[in-house]
N, C-alpha and C positions, 0 to 999 in steps of 0.2 A: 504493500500500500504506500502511495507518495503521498506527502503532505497535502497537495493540491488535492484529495478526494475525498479531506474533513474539509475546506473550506479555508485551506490557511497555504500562503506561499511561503514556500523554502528559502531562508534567508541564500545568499550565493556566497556568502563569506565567513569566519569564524565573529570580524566585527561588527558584521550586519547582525545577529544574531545574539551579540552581546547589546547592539543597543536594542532589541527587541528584548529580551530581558529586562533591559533597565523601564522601556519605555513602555511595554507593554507584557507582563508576564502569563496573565490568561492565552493571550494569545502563545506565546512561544512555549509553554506547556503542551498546549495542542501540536507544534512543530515538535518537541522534543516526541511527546507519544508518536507519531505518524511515523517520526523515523525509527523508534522504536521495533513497532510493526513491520516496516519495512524490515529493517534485519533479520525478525524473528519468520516473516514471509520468504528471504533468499536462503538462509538457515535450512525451513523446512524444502527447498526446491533441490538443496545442495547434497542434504542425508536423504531427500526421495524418502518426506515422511507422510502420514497421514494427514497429523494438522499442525498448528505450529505450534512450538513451545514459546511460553512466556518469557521475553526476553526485560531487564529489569537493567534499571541504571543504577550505581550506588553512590553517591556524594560522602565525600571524607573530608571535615573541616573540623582543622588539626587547628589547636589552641585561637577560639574562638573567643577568646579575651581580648584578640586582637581589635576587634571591630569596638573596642571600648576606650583602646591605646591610642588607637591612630587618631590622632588632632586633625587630621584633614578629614576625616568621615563626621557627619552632623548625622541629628537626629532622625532626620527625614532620609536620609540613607541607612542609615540601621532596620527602619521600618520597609522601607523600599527592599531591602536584602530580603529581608524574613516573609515580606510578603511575597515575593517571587518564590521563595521555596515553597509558600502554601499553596501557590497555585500547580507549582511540579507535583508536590506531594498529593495533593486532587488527585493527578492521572493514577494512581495504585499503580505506576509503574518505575518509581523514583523512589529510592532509600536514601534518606542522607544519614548521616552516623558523624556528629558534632562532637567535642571534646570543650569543656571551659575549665578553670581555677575554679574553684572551690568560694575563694575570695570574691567572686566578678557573680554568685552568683544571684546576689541582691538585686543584680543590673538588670535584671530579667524581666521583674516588674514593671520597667519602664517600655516594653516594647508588646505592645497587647498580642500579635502574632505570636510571639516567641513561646506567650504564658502559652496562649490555643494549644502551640504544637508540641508543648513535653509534657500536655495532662497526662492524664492514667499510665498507661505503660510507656510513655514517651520517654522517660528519663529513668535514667539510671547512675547511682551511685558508688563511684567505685569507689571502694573501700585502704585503709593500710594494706600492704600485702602480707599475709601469714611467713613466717618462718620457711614452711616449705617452699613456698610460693619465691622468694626471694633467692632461698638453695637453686631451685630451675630455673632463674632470672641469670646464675650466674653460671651454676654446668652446662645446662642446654646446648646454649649457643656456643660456647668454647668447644662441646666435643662434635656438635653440625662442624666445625672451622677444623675440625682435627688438631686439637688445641689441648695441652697437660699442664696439671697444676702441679706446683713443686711441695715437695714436703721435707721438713727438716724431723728426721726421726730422734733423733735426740735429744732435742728441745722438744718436742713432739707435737710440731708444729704444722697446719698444710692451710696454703695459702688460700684454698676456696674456705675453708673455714673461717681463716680471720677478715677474710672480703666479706662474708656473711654476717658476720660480730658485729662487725663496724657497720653495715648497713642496717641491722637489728636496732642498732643503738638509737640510729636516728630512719624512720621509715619515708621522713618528707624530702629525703633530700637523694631521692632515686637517681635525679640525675647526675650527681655524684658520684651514684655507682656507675651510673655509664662511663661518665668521662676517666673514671678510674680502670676499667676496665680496657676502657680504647689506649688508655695509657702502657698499662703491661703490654698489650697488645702489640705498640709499638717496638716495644724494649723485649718482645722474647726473643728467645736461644736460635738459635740454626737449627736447632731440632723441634722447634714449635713448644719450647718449654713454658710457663710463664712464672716468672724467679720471682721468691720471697726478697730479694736482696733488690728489684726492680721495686716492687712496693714499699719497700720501707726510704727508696731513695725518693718517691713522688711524693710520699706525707701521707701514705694510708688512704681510704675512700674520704674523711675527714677533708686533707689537706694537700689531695691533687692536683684540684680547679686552681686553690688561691696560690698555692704554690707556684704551679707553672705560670699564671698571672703576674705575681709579684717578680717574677724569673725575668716576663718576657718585657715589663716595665724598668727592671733596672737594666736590664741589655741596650733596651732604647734610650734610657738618661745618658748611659756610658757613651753613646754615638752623636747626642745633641746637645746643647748648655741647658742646664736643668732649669732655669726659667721659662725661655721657649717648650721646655717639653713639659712643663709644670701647661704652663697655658695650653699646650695641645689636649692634653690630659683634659681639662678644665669647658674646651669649647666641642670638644666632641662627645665629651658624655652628656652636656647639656642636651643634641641632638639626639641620643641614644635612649636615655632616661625618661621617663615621665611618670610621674606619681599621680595617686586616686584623685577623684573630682569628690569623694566623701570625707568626710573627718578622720577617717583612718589613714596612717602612715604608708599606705600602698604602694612599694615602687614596682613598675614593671617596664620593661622593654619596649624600644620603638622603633620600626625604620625610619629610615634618613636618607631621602636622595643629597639633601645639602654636603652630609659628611664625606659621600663621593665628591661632590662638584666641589670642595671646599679648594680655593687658591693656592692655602696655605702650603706648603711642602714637609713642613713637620708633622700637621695634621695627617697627610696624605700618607706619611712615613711610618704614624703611628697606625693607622689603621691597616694599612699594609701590613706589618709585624704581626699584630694582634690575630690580623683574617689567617696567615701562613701557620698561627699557632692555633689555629680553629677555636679562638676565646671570640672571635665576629666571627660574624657569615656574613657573605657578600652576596646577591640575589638579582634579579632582574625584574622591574615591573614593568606596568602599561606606562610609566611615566621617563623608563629609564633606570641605571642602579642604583640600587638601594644597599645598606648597610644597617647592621645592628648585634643585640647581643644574641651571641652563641648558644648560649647559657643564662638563663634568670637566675640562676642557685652562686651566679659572680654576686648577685646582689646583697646575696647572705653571706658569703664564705671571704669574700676577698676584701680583707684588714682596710687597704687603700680606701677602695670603693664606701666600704661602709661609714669610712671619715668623712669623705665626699658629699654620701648622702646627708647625714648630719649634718654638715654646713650650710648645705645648698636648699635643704627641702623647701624652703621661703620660697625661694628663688626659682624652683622647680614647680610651683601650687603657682606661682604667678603664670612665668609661661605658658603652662596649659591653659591657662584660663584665655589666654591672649590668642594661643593656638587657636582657643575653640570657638574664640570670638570671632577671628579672621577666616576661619573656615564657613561658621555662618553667614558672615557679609558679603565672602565669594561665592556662597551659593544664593544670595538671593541678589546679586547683581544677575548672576547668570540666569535667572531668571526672568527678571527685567528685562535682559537684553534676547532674550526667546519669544518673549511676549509682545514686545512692543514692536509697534511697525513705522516703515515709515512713511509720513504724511503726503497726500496729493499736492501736489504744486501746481 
């Protein structure tokens, strides 16, 4: 079945078809279903089946905190998102499967689709991980990789254990264990070992993140005059950083096409380093690239950072607010400027 035989034309492009989402989501619900069918129509022509099977899309939207972060997203874009998913999720042929904080998730309330869509069985609650559950977080995958943990029998010691311990100890800071993990990972044997004496040299799951953090920040002072690097320090987390719009102390992460375009050369220098020690990720959007953190768990673990925040939170609570104000004004110029026509002469 093509689109044209529910009544709707086939966008011709990936961004004809994003501005039909934005502009009209009923409608591009109906395109998304038709092409749906279609597949599940060439599908049944290609296995010479009876009838066709249910061909289904799934949407994965990975830390959905984001859309709370970003200063350039306003209200009426948050609502515009969710309502576009309400009209996919109509068709009974579109899953989305969303992830948010824990923290973000008061934010809910404010967008009336959002509540519609995680009533009754919409949402679910994942929990701390059990003991065992943390054990298979860290075997699993090492022996998929063909990966061996080291054990010192005399101390009687063995390093999946104490990667275990140390994750037990504190269950919020998972991502710790990844990066600890990706750490040994790095540093194992010629023989795929992964060494007790590699872990104790990163700082443990504890003291991986801030460690190699603090590493890759005094490499850079070493390379620039520490007031320039102080300042680079200083004007690129401002770009990275952005704290809650509530009375809670909430920092979280942000992208930043600025931090790319930034002039400066020691900016440029610092982010560089930073992205090569995977503490940033560099990315690409519709605008161009973008920059930010690697890791939200720098914002707890790394001594620097946390000084940072203390000093600056004022100064961070302003910004955003400035952010959110200038994001508003630009979309209701841009409005203005859709709307209005120009006058007969």
């Amino acid at each position: 079945m093509q689109p044209e035989a529910i009544g709707v034309e086939c966008p011709a492009t990936e961004y004809a078809l994003l501005r039909l989402l934005e502009n009209n989501p009923e409608v591009a619900s109906k395109v998304v279903q038709a092409a749906l069918d279609g597949v599940a129509e060439r599908h049944q022509q290609e296995m010479r089946l009876n009838s066709p099977q249910a061909v289904r899309l799934v949407l994965v939207i990975d830390q959905m905190e984001e859309l709370f972060t970003n200063d350039d997203l306003t209200a009426a874009d948050r609502r515009c998102f969710f309502l576009t998913l309400w009209w996919l999720l109509r068709t009974g042929r579109v899953w989305v499967l969303a992830t948010l904080r824990s923290d973000f998730f008061p934010r809910c309330e404010t967008i009336p689709q959002l509540m519609e869509l995680k009533e009754g069985n919409g949402q679910y609650h994942l929990q701390m991980p059990e003991e065992y559950e943390i054990s298979q977080m860290i075997r699993w995958p090492a022996a998929a990789a063909g990966l061996r943990f080291a054990e010192d029998v005399q101390k009687g010691e063995r390093l999946e254990d104490l990667i275990r311990d140390a994750a037990l100890a504190n269950r919020e800071s998972l991502p710790l264990l990844q990066f600890a993990l990706e750490e040994l990972y790095q540093r194992r044997t010629a023989d795929d070992v992964l060494t007790l004496q590699a872990y104790r040299e990163i700082g443990g799951v504890e003291g991986s993140l801030a460690q190699r953090a603090e590493s890759e920040w005094r490499a850079f002072v070493s390379e620039h005059d520490e007031r320039s690097a102080n300042a680079a320090l200083d004007s690129v987390l401002r770009r990275l950083v952005t704290v809650g719009s509530d009375e809670r102390e909430s920092f979280s992460r942000r992208w930043s096409q600025e931090s790319i375009a930034a002039g400066n050369p020691v900016e440029r220098a610092f982010i560089e380093r930073f992205v090569t020690a995977r503490l940033f990720v560099a990315d690409v959007s519709d605008r161009g690239p973008v920059v930010s953190l690697a890791h939200e768990a720098l914002l707890l673990h790394w001594q620097r950072l946390r000084q940072w925040l203390d000093t600056n939170h004022e100064d961070l609570r302003t910004l955003m607010r400035v952010r959110s104000a200038a994001a508003t004004w630009a979309e209701k110029v841009g409005r203005l400027t859709i709307c209005s026509k120009p006058k007969d002469r």
